[in-house]
Each structure stands twice: as C-alpha cells, then as structure tokens.
N, CA, C and O atoms as a GROMACS GRO file, in nm:
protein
  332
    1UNK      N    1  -0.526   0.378  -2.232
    1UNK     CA    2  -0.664   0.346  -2.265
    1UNK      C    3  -0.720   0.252  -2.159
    1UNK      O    4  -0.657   0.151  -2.127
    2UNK      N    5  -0.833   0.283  -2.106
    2UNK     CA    6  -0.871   0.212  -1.981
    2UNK      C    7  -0.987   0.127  -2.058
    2UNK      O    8  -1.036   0.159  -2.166
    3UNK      N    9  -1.013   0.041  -1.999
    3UNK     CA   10  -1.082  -0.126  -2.058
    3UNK      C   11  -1.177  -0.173  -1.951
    3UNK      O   12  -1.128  -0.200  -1.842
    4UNK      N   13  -1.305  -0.184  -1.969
    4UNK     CA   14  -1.374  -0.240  -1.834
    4UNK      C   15  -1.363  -0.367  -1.776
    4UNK      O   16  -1.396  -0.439  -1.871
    5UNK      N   17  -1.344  -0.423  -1.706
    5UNK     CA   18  -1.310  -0.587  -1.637
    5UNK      C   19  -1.414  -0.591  -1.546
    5UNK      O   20  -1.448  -0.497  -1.474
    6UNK      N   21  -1.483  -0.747  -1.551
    6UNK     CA   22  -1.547  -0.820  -1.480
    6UNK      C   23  -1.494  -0.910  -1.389
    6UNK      O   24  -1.449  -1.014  -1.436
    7UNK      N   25  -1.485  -0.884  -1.190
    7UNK     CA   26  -1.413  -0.966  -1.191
    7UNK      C   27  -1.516  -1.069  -1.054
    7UNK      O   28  -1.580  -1.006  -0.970
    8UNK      N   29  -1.516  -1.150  -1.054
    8UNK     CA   30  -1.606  -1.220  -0.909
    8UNK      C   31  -1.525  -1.236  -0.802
    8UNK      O   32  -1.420  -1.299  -0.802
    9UNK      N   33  -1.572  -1.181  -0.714
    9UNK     CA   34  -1.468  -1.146  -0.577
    9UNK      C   35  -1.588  -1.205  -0.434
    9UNK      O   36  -1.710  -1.186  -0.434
   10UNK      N   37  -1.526  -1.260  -0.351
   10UNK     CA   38  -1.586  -1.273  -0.227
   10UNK      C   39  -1.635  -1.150  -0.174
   10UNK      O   40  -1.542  -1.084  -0.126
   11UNK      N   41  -1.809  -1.063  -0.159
   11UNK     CA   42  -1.884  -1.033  -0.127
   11UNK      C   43  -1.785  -0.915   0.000
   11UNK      O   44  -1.760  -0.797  -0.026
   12UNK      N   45  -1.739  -0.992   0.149
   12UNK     CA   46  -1.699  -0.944   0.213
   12UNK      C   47  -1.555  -0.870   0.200
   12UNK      O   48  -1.513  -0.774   0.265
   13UNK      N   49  -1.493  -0.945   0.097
   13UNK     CA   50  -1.369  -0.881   0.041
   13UNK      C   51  -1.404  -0.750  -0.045
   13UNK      O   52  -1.356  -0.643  -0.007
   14UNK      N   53  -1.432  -0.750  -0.084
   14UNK     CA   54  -1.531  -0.647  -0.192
   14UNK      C   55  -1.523  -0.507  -0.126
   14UNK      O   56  -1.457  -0.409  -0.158
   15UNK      N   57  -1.643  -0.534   0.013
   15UNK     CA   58  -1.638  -0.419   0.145
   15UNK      C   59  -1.520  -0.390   0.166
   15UNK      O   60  -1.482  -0.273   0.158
   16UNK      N   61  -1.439  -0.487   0.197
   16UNK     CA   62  -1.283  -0.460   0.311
   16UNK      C   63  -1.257  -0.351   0.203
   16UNK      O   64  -1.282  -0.233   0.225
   17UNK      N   65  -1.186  -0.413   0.041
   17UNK     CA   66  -1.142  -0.302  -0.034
   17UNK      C   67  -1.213  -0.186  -0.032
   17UNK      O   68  -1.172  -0.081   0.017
   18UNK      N   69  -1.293  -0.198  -0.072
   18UNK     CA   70  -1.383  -0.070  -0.073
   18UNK      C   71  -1.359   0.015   0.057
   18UNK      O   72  -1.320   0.127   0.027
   19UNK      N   73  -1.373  -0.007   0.218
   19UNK     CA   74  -1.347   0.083   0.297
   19UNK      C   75  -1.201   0.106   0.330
   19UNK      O   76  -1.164   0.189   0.413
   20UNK      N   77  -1.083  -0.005   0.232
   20UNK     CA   78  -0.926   0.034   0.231
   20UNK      C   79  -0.930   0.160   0.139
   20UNK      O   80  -0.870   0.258   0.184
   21UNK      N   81  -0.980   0.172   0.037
   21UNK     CA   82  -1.001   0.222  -0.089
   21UNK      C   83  -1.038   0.383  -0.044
   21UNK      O   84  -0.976   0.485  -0.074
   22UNK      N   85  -1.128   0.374   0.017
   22UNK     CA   86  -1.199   0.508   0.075
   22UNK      C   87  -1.073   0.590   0.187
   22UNK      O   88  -1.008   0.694   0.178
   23UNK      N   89  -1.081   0.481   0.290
   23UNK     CA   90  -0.987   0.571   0.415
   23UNK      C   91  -0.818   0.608   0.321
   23UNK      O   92  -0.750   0.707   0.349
   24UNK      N   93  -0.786   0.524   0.231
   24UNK     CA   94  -0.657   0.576   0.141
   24UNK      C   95  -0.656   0.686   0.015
   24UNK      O   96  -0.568   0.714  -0.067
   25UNK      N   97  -0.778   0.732   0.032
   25UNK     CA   98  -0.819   0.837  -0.118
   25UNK      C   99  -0.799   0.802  -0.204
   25UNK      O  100  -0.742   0.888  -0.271
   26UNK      N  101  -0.821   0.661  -0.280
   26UNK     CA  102  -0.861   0.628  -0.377
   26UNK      C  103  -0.962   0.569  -0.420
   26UNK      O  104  -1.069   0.549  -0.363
   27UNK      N  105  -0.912   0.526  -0.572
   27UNK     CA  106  -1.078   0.417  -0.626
   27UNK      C  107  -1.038   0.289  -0.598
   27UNK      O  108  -0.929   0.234  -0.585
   28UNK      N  109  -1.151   0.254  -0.591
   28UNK     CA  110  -1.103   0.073  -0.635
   28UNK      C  111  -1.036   0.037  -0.776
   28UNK      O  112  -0.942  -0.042  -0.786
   29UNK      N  113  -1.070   0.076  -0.838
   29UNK     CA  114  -0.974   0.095  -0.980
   29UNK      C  115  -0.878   0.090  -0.987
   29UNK      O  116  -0.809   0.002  -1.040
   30UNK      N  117  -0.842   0.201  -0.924
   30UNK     CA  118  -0.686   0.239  -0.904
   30UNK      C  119  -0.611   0.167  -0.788
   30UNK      O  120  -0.488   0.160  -0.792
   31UNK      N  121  -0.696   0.106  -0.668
   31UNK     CA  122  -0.590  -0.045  -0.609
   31UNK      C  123  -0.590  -0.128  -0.680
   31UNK      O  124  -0.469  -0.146  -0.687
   32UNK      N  125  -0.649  -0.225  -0.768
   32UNK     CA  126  -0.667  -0.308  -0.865
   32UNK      C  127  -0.533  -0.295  -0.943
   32UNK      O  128  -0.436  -0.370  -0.951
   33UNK      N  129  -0.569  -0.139  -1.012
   33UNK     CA  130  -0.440  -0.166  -1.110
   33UNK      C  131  -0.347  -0.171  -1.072
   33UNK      O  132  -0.281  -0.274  -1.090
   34UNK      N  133  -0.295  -0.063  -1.001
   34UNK     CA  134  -0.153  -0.051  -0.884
   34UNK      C  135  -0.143  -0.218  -0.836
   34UNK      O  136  -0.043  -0.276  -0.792
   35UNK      N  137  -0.225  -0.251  -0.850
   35UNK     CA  138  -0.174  -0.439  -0.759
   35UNK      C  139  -0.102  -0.494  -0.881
   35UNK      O  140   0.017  -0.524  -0.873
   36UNK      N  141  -0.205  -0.515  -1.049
   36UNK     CA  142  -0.145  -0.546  -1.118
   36UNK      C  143  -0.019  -0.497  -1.147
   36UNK      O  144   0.074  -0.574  -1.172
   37UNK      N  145  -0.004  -0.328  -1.145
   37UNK     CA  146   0.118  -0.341  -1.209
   37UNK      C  147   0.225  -0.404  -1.114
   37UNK      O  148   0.337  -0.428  -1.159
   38UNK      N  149   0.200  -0.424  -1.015
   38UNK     CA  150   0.335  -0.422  -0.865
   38UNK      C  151   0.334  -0.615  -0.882
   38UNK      O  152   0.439  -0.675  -0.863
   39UNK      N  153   0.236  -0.673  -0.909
   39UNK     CA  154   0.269  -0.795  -0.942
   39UNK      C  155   0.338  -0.824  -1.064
   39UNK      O  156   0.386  -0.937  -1.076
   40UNK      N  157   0.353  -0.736  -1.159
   40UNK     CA  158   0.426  -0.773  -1.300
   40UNK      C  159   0.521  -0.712  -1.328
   40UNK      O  160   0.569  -0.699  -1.441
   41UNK      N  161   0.571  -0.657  -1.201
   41UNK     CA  162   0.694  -0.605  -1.207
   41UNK      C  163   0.736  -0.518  -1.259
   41UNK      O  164   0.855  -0.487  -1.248
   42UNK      N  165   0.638  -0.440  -1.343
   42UNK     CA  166   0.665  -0.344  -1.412
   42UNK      C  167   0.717  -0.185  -1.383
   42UNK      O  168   0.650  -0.085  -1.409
   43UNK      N  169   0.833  -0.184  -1.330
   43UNK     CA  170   0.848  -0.045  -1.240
   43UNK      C  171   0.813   0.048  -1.326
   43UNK      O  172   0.752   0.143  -1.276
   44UNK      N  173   0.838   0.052  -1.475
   44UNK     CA  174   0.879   0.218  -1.555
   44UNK      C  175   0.698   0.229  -1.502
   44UNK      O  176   0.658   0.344  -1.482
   45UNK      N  177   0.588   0.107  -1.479
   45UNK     CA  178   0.457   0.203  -1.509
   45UNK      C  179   0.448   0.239  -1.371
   45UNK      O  180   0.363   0.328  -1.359
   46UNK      N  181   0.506   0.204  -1.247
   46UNK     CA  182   0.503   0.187  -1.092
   46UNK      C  183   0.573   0.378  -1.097
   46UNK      O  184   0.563   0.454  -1.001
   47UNK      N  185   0.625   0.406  -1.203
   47UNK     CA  186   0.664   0.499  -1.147
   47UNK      C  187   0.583   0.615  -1.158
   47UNK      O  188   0.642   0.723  -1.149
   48UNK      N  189   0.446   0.616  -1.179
   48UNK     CA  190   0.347   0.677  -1.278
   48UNK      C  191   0.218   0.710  -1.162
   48UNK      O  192   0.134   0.799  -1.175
   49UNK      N  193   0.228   0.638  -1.078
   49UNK     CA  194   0.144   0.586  -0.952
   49UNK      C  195   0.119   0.720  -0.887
   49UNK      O  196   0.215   0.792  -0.862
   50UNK      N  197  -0.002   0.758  -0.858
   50UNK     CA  198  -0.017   0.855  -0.777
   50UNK      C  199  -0.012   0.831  -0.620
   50UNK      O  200  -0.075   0.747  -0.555
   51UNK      N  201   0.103   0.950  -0.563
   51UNK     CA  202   0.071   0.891  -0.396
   51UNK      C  203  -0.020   1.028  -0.360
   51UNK      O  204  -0.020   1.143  -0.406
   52UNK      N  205  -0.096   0.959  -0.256
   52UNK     CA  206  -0.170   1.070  -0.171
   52UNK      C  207  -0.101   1.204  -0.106
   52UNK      O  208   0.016   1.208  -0.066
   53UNK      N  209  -0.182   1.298  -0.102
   53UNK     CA  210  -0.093   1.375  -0.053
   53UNK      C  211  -0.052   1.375   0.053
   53UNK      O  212   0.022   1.468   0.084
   54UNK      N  213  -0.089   1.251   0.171
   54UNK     CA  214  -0.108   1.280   0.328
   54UNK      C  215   0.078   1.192   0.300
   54UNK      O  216   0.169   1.214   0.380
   55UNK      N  217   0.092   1.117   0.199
   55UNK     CA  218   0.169   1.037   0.203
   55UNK      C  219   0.273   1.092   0.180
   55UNK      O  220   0.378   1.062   0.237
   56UNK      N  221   0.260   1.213   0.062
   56UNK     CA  222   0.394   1.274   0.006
   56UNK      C  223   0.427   1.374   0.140
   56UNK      O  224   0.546   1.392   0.166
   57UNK      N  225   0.328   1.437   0.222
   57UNK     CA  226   0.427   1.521   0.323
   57UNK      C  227   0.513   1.447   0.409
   57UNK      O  228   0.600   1.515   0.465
   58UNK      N  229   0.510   1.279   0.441
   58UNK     CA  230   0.532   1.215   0.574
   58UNK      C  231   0.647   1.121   0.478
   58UNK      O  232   0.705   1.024   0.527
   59UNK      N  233   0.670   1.168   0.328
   59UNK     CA  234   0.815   1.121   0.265
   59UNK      C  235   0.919   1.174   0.322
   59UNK      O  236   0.902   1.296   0.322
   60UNK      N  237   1.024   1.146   0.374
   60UNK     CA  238   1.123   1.192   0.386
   60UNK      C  239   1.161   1.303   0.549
   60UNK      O  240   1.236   1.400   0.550
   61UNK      N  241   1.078   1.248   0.677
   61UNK     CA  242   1.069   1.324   0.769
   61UNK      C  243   1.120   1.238   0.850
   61UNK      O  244   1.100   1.272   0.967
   62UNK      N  245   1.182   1.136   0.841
   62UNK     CA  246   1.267   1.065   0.922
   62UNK      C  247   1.360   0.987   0.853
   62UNK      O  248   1.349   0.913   0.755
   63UNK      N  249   1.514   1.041   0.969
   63UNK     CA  250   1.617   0.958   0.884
   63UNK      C  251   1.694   0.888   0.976
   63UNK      O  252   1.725   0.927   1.089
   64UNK      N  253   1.725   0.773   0.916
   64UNK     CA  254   1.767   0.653   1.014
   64UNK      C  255   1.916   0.613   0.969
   64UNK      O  256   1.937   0.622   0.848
   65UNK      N  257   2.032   0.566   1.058
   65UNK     CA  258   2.122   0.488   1.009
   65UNK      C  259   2.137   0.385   0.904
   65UNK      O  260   2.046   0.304   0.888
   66UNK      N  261   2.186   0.382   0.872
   66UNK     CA  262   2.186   0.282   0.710
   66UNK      C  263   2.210   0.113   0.788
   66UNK      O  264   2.183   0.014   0.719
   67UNK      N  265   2.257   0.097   0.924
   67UNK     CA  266   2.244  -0.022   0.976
   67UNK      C  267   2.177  -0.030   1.068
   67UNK      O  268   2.217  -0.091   1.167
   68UNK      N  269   2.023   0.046   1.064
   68UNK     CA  270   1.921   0.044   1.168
   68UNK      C  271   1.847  -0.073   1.122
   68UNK      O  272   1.812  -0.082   1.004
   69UNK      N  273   1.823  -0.159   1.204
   69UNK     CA  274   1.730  -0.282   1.212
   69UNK      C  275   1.611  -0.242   1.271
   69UNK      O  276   1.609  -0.195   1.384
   70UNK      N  277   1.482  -0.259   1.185
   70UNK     CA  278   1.347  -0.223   1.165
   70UNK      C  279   1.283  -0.324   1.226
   70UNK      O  280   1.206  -0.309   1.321
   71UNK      N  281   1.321  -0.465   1.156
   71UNK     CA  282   1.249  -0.641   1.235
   71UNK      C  283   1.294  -0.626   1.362
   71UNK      O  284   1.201  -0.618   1.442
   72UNK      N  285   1.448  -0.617   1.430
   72UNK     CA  286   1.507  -0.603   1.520
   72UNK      C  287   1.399  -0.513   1.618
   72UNK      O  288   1.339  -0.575   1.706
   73UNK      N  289   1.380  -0.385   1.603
   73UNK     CA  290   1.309  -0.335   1.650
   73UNK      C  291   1.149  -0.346   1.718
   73UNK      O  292   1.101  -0.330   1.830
   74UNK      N  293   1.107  -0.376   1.604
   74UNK     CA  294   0.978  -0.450   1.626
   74UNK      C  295   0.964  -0.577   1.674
   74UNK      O  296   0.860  -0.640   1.657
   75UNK      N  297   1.061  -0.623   1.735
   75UNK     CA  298   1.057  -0.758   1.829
   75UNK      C  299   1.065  -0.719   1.939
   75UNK      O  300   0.985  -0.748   2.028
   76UNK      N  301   1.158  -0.650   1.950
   76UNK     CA  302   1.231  -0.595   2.096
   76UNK      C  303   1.053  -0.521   2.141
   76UNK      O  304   1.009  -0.554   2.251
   77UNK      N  305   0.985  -0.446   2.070
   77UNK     CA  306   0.880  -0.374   2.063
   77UNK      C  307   0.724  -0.460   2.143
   77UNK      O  308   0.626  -0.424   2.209
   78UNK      N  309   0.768  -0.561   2.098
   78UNK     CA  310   0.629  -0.713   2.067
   78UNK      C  311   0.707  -0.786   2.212
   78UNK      O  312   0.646  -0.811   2.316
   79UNK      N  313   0.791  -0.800   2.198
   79UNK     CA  314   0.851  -0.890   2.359
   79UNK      C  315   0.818  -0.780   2.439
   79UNK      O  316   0.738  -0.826   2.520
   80UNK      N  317   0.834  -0.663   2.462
   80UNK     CA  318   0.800  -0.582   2.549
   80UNK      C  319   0.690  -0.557   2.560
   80UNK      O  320   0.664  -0.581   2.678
   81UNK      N  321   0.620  -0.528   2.520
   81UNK     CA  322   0.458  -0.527   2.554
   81UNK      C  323   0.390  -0.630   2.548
   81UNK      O  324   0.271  -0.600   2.545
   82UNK      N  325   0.411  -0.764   2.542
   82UNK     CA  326   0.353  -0.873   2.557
   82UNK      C  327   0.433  -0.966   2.694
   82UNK      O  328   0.402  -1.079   2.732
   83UNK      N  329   0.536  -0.880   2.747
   83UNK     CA  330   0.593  -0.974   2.876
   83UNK      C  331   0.554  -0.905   2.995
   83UNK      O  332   0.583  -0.951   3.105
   0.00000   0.00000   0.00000
C-alpha cells in the first residue's frame, strides 16, 4: 500500500535527483524508497527492487578472479593518469 509523503528538500537537490532519476529509468519515488529500504536493512524487501533492463543485460558479462583487487586497480589507474 503506497502512502503519500511530504518531504522539504534543497531546491537544487531536488533537480540533481530528478535528472539521476530520469537518465536511470526511474521515478523519484522509486529512488526514495529503494534508499529507504537499503538504509533499513531490509534485504527480503531489497530483493523485490526492480533493475533496469540496460542493467540486467551488463549482469554477469565479466568475470574476475576471486583475489582481483578493484581499489588496487583504480589507484594504479589514478597514479597513472595523473603522473
């Protein structure tokens, strides 16, 4: 059962969501709630979550060693193009 909420938000924050909201194919609604539920920890409703479809083809198209370092990477990545 969905419930209407009033909430006062900084003006320019408002936009940002709104054009995150748009370029990710959703509502604002639906980042809102997805935030709540992911802050309350609630996985059984996290598991309920719709992903986009651009998201579900680009699941599972790369597979990495189980002791691949990601931070590691992205340093080595950031020192190199910044030296």
């Amino acid at each position: 059962m969905n419930t209407k909420l009033t909430l006062n938000i900084e003006k320019d924050l408002i936009e940002i969501a709104k054009k995150y909201a748009q370029e990710s194919r959703q509502s604002l609604s639906s980042l809102v709630q997805n935030y709540f539920k992911y802050l309350t920890g609630d996985n059984k409703i996290l598991d309920n979550i719709d992903i986009s479809p651009t998201v579900k083809t680009l699941s599972g198209i790369i597979s990495l060693n189980n002791d691949y370092d990601y931070k590691k990477e992205y340093q080595k990545h950031i020192i190199d193009k910044y030296s």
